[in-house]
N, C-alpha and C positions, 0 to 999 in steps of 0.2 A: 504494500500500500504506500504510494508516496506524498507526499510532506503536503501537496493540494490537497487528496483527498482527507487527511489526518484534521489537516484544518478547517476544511468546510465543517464534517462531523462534530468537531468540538464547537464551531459557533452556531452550528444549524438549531432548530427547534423541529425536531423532526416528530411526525404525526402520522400514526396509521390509523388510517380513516374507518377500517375495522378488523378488529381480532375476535373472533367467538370464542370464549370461556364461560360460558353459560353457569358450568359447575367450578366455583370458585377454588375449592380445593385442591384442583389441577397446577393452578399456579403454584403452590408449595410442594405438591408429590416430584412435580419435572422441576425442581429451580425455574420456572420458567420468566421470573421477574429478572433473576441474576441474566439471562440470554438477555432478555430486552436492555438493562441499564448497561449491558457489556455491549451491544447495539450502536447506543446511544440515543434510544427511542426518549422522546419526553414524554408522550403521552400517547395511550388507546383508547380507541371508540370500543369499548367492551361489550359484544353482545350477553347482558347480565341475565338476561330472562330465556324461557323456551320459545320457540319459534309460533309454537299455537297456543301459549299460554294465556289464562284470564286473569285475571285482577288478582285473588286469591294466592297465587302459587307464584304471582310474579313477584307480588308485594314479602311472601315469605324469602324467594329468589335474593332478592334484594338488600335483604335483612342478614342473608349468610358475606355479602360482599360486604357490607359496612364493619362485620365482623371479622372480615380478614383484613380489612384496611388498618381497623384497630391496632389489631395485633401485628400489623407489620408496620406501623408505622413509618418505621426508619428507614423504609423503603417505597411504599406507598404514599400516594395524595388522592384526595379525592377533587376532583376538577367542578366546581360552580362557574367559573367563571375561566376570561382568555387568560386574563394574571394570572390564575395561578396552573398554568401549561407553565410559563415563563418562569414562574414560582419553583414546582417540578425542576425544570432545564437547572434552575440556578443551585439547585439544594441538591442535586444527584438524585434526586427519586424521579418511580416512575407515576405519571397523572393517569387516574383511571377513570375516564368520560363512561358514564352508564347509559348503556344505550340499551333499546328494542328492535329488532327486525321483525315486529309487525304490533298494530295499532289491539290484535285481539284485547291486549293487557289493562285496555278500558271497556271491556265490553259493551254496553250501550249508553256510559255512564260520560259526557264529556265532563263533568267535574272531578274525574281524575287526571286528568289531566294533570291538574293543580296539585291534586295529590303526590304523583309521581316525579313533577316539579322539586317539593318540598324532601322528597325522601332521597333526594341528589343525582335523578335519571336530566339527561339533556338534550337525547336525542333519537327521535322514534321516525322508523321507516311506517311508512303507512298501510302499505298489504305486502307479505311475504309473496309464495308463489303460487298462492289460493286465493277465492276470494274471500274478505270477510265485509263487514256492513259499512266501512271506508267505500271499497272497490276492488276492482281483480288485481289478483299478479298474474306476474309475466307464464305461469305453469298453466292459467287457465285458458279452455276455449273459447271466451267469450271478452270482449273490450270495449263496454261501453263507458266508461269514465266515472271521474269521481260521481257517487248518492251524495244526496242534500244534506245525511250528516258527514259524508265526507270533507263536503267544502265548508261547513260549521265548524269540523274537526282542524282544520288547516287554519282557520281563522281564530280559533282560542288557540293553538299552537303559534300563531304570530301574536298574539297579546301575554300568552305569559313567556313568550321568550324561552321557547322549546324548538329545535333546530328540528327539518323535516329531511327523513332521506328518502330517496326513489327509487334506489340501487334493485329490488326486484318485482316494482311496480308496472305495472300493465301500459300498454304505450298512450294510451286515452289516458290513463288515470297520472300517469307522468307528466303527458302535457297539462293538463287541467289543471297538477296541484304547481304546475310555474306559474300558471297564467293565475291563479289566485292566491297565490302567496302574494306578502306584501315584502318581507323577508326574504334574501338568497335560500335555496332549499340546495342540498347536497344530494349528489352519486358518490356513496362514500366509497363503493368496490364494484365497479364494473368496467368495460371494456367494449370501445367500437366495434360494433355490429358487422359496419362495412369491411372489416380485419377477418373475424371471427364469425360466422353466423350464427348466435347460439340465442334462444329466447332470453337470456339475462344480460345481453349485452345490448347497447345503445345503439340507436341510430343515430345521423348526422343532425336530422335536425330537431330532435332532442336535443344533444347536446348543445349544438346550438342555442336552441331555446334555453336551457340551463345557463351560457355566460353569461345572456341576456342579461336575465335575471340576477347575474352577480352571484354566484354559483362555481361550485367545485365539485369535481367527477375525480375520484381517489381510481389509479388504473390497478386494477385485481389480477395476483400474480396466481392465482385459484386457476391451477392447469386446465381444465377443460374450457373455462372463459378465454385461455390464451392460442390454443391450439388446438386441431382436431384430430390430429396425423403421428404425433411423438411426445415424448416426454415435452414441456417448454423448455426454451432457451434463451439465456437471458437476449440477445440480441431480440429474439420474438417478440418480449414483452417491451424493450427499450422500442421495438417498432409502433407496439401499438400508445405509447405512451407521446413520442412522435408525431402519429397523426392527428392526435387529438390535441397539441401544441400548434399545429401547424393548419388546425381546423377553427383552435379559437384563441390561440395565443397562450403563454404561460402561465397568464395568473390564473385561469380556470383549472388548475391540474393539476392532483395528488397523487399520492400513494395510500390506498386501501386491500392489506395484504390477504384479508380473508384468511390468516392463518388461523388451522383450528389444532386443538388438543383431541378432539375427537378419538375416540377407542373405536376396534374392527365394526362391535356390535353399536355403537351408535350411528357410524353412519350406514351402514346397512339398516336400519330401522329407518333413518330421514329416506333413504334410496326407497321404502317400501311405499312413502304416504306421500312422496313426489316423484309417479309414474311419470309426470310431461316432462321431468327436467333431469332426466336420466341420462347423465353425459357418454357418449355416442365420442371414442377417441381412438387411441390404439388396438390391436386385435386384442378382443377379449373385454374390449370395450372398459374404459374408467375405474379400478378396484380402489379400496382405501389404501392398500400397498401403494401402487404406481402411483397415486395422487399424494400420499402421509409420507411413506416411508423411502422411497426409491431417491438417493442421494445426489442421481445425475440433474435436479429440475429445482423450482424455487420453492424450496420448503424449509428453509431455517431463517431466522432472522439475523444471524451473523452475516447471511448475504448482501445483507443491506447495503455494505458498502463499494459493492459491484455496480448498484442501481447510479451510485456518486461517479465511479470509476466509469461507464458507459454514457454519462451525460456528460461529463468530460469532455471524450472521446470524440461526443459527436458536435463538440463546439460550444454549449450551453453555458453561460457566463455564470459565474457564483450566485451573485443576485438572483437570477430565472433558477437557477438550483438548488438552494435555498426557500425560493416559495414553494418550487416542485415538492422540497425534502417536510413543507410544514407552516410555512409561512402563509401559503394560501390558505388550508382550513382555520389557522389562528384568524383570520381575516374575519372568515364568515364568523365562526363565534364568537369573536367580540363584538362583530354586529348584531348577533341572532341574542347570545346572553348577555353581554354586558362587559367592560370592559373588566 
């Protein structure tokens, strides 16, 4: 690694726009905080809850992260606001952003909102890759766009200052929730369409519609979003990460690694109750092996510094590197939460 990239990492604020750790315990069984602060990550978009969970099991979900936050203190923060990402960066710990990958966790209830608010969640995608009474995800057959509490739902998410993401949102229910946000809305882990054709990945003028709006698309190193044919490589993902620079400029552009801790038998359970989004790649098609375990593709976070070393490479000046590494999602949450 040389003496440029040693330096960007040390003054970046580097943000992955999502890690699923649902089950908090994981981070203590793998050291998996030691990986990140050895990184240099500041802060995760943590997915804290289950994916089809309701109010009940999200809010208990919730209550085991506050509890490991406790107890690790001296390595954990919990993130309210952009300061303290910056907060994090300055102190060597790492900031844990609590987030949702789907709206179920208030069931018909928009006054949790507030609730979920208060018990330190910041960021909720609005339908996984079903539908629920927001709107469809991208798994289902059918796209007719945000329901009327969906766009109620979007609009108490811009008044209490709860950031929205669209990462596996339905292409109606995508654009609707730009055009009625008043707020930037994030893609915290996904990947152009026009690259990849895969139902979780973006089209152009989505994304589009996203810079509009003042808005970040975090690009998802999640092998089957990257490629359909081999393991990923980084070059593959530094391409797709490229076009969509090249499609709206730099400040719209993250890094959302979708790294999960997942065991054999959980994601073969998610594989059972998301038939539509059964990634379709190498013979023998996507296993948790070739996607978790297989060493040759992007699945550690020590890689990270590959991602600094390829943008490098391809001319990207510190500043545009720097926002790439983190500086763009700090943007939006200081605007969406507060400074």
């Amino acid at each position: 690694m040389n003496d440029r990239v040693k330096t960007l990492h040390k003054e970046s604020i580097i943000i992955d726009g999502l890690g699923y750790a649902e089950c908090p315990k994981y981070l203590e069984e793998f050291e998996f905080v030691d990986d990140l602060l050895d990184a240099g990550i500041a802060a995760v978009n943590f997915t804290v809850v289950g994916t089809n969970d309701g109010p009940l099991e999200s809010i208990r979900k919730i209550e085991e992260w506050h509890r490991l936050i406790e107890r690790s203190s001296d390595k954990l923060m919990l993130v309210k606001t952009g300061s303290d990402i910056e907060n994090a960066k300055r102190e060597g710990k790492l900031g844990v952003i609590m987030g949702s990958q789907n709206a179920t966790i208030i069931g018909n209830d928009l006054s949790l909102l507030g609730t979920y608010k208060r018990l330190g969640m910041r960021i909720i995608q609005l339908s996984y890759s079903w539908q629920n009474l927001l709107g469809e995800g991208c798994g289902e057959r059918t796209d007719s766009g945000l329901s009327t509490f969906g766009i109620e739902a979007v609009a108490e998410m811009n008044r209490l200052g709860l950031a929205i993401d669209l990462s596996h949102c339905a292409y109606q229910v995508t654009m609707d929730a730009i055009k009625y946000s008043k707020a930037p809305v994030l893609v915290t882990h996904s990947n152009p369409r026009a690259l990849v054709d895969h139902a979780r990945n973006k089209a152009d003028e989505q994304i589009k519609a996203l810079a509009k709006n003042g808005g970040v698309m975090g690009i998802v190193t999640y092998a089957p979003f990257v490629t359909k044919n081999s393991r990923p490589t980084w070059p593959e993902f530094l391409d797709l990460l490229d076009y969509v620079v090249k499609l709206v400029g730099p400040d719209h552009v993250g890094i959302g690694t979708d790294f999960s801790l997942w065991t054999k038998e959980e994601y073969e359970t998610w594989l059972k109750v998301n038939p539509n989004l059964v990634p379709q790649g190498p013979q023998g098609g996507w296993t948790w092996r070739n996607i978790f375990v297989n060493d040759q593709g992007l699945v550690e976070y020590s890689q990270v510094f590959q991602i600094t070393e390829g943008l490098i490479a391809r001319g990207y000046s510190d500043q545009d590197i720097k926002k790439i590494l983190g500086l763009n999602f700090l943007r939006v949450f200081k605007e969406v939460w507060g400074k």
